[in-house]
Every structure is written in structure tokens, then in C-alpha cells.
C-alpha positions in Angstrom: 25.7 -25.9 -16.5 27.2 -26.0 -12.7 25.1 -23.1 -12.5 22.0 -24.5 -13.3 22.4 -27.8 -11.4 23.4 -25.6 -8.3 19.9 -23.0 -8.6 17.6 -26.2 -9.0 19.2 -27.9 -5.8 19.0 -24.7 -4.3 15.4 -24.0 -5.3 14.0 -27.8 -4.6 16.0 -27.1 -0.9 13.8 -24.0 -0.7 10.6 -25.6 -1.7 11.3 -28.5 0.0 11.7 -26.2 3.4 8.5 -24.6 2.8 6.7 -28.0 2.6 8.0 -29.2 5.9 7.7 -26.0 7.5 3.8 -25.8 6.7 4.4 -22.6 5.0 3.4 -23.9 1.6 1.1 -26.4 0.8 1.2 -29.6 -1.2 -0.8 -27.8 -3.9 0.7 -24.8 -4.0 4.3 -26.6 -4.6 3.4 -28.4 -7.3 2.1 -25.1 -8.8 5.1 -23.6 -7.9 7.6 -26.7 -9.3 5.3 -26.7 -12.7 5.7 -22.9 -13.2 9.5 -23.6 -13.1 9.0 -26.3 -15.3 7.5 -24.8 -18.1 8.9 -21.2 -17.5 12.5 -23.4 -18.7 10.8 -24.0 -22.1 9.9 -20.6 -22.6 12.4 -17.6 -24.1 12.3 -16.4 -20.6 14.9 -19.0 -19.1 18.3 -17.7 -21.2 17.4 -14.2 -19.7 17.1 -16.2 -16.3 20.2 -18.0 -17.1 22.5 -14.9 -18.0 21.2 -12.9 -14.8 22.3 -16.0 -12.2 25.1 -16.4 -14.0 25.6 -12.6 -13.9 25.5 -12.5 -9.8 27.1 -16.0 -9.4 30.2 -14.1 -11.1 29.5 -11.0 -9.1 29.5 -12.6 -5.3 33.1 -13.5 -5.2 34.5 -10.1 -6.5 32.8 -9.0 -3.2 
């Protein structure tokens, strides 16, 4: 669950960048936040879920 806490603060940082940068529109960001939002309540997000959790594991045995 730290995981998933940690990509969506990460993500909304991201997005949140973009936005004040003027690379990314208001529009386009709430496209972007609802596509996240309802890609989570599709069989897609455990898939999602095992890969981050897959290279969170990875980055320290680097």
C-alpha cells in the first residue's frame, strides 16, 4: 500500500509540474487524472501494481 500512496504523490507532483510549467493544460490534466482514475477500477491496475512493485524492489539491489 506504501507503494501506491508513494506512485500517486509522485504522479500528482508530475502532473502538478506540468500544469505550472504550461506544458499541459488544465483540460488535458483532468483527462489525464480521470484516465488514472478509472484505469484503477479496471483489471489493468493489479498488472500495474505488480510491475511498480516489481522495480520499486529492483532499485535498491542496484
Amino acid at each position: 500500500m506504501a507503494i501506491t500512496v508513494s506512485a500517486v504523490a509522485l504522479f500528482g507532483l508530475v502532473l502538478l509540474l506540468l500544469l505550472r510549467g504550461r506544458y499541459l493544460g488544465p483540460g488535458s490534466a483532468l483527462t489525464a487524472s480521470g484516465f488514472g482514475f478509472f484505469l484503477a477500477s479496471t483489471g489493468a491496475a493489479e498488472p500495474i501494481t505488480h510491475i511498480l512493485s516489481a522495480l520499486t524492489g529492483a532499485i535498491p539491489g542496484l
